[in-house]
N, C-alpha and C positions, 0 to 999 in steps of 0.2 A: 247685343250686349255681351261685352266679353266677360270671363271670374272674374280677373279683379274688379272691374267696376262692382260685380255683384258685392263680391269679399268685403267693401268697403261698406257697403252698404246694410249687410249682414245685422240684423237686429238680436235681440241680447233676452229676448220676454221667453221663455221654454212654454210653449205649448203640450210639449208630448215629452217624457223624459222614461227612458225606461234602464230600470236597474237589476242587474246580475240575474237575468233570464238564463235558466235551462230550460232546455226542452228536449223529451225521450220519446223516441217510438221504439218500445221493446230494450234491448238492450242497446239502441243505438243514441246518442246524443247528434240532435240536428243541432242544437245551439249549445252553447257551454259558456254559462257566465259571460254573460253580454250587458254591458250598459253602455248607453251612451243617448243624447240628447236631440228633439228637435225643435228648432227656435221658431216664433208666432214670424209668421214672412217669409221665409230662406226657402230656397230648395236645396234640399239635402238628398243624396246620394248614399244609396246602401253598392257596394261592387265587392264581387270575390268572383275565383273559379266557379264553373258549374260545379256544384254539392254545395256548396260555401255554407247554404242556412242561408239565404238571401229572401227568397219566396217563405220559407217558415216563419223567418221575423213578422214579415208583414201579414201571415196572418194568424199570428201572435198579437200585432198591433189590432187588427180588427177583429178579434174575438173569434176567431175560426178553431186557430189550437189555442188550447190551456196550457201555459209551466209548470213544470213540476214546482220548479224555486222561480223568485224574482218577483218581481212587479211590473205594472205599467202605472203610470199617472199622467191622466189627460186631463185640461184645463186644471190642473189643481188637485184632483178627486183621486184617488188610488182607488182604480176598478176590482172588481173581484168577480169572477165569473162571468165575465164577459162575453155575451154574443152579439155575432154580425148584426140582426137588424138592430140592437139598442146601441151599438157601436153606430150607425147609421143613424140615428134619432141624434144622437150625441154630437155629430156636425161630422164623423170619418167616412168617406165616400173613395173606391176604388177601382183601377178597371185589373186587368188579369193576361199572364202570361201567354193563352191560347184565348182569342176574340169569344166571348160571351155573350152572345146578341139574339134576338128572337128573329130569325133568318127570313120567316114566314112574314113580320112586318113589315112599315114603312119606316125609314129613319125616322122619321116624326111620330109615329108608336112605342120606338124604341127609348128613344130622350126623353116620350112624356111619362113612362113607368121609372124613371127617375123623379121623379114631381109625387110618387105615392106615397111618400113619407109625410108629404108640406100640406095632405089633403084632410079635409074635415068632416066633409058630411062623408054618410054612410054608402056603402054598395050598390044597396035596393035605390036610391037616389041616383046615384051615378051610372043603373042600368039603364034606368028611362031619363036621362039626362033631365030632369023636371027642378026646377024653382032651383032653389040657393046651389045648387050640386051641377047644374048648367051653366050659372055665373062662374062656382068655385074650377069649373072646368075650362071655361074662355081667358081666365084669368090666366092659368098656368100653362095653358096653350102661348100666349101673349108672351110669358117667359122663355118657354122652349125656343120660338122662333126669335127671340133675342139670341139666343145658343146657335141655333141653326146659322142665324148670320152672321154672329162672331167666327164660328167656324169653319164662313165660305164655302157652306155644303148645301148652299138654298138647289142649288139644279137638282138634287139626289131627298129630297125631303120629302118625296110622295115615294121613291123608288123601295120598293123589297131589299133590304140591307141585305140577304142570299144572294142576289145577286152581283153586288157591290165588289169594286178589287179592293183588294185587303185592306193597302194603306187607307181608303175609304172607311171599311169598317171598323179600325183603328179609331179614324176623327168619331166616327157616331157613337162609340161605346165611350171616349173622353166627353162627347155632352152627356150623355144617360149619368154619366157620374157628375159633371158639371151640374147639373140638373138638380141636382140635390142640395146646393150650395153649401160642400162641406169647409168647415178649418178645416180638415187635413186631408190632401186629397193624394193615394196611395196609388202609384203607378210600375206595373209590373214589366215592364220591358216594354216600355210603350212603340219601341223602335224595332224590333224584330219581325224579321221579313223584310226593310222596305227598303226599298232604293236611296242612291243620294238627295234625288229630288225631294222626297216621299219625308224623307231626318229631317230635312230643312225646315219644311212646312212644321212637320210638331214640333220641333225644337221650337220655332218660331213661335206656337199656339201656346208650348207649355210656359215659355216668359210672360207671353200676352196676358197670362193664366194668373201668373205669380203678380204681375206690375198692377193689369187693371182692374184683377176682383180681389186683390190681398190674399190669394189663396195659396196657406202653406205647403208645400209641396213635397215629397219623401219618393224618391223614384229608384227603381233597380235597373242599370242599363251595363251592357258591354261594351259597349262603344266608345274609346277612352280619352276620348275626341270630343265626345257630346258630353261626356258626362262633364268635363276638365271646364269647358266652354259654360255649362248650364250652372252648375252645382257652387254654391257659399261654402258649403261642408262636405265632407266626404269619409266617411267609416266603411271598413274593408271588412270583411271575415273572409276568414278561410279555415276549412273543417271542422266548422263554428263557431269559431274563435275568434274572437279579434284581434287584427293586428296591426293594425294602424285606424290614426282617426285628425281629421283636421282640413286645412282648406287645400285645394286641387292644388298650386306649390309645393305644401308641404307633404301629400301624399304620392308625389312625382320624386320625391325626392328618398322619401321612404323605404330601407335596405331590406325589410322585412316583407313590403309591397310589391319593389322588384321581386325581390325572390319566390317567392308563389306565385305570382304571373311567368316568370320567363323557369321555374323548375329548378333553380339553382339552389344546393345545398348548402344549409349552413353550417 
């Protein structure tokens, strides 16, 4: 699926909208007056230089840092002190710049601790897998391996994800967050490390992602190939600012977008 077809298809409903965020560690400003919106459907595209505030947005968006100024409003609701896991109850699910996986597992350990938000009975229940807590368990098993086989990683679902090549542990830590069936699902350089075979394949998954579970999408990539190809929308920062915002055309075209990419003064 090329952008324009996405472009066109780009829906209008704001799920996530966030307005005139700063954010400070010390006397430094990661972000400076940031707003800008994500729509219920799209995959949207965060891109800037390294430093840009790219990774602080996003965990901005999931409750990780607090701003100083600004807001967030997701489905509707202007959050206020937001953390990760009530960000996660809330339907935001994310994976991360450096693979975050229990190495010591199996991929199928690692996808079903994404399922521990969706669970009910208690601990003590789910040590000795006994009554409703061993149903409540085969049930979200039953879902993970729907994951496992949308993601064509069933050979690797008993395998120690430590042992896994990268791009592998890439796919298993996008089910752990698939897993959770969030709206907004936060993707941190999902493409880093991988080969051209290796882009294909997730590029490929993250559409799959977007078309057949409806799930919003907001990714940070450098690849300007993938992002141009994947992305409805596209907002830039650079040294945490923004400075451009709109669909992969119009950010190609962007004088202020060239020139922070290629160094050029103005």
């Amino acid at each position: 699926m090329n952008a324009a077809v996405k472009q066109a298809e780009a829906p209008t409903e704001t799920l996530l909208a966030v307005e005139g965020v700063t954010l400070s560690f010390g006397g430094v400003q990661a972000i400076k007056d940031v707003s800008f919106d994500i729509q219920k459907g799209e995959i949207r595209a965060i891109i800037g230089p390294n430093g840009a505030g790219k990774t602080s947005m996003l965990n901005v968006i999931n409750g990780f840092y607090h701003p100083q100024m600004g807001k967030i409003t997701f489905k509707g609701q202007t959050r206020e002190d937001m953390r990760p896991h009530v960000a996660a109850t809330q339907g935001i699910s994310r994976t991360f710049q450096n693979v975050a996986l229990f190495h010591g597992m199996s991929t199928l350990d690692n996808i079903m601790t994404g399922r521990t938000l969706k669970m009910t009975t208690g601990l003590f229940w789910h040590l000795f897998r006994f009554g409703k807590a061993e149903q409540e368990e085969l049930e979200h098993r039953e879902f993970v391996e729907h994951i496992i086989d949308f993601l064509e990683i069933q050979h690797i679902r008993r395998a120690a994800v430590g042992r896994l090549p990268y791009g592998l542990q890439k796919r298993v830590e996008l089910g752990r967050a698939l897993a959770a069936e969030p709206d907004l699902l936060l993707l941190d350089e999902p493409m880093a490390g991988m080969n051209l075979e290796e882009k294909e394949d997730m590029s490929r998954f993250i559409i799959d992602v977007n078309d057949q579970f409806g799930t919003t999408i907001a990714l940070i990539e450098h690849d300007m190939g993938v992002v141009m190809d994947l992305s409805n929308r596209v907002v830039v920062l650079d040294h945490g600012e923004k400075i451009g915002d709109g669909t992969p055309d119009e950010i190609k075209n962007n004088q202020d977008v060239i020139d922070a990419y290629l160094g050029v003064a103005h």
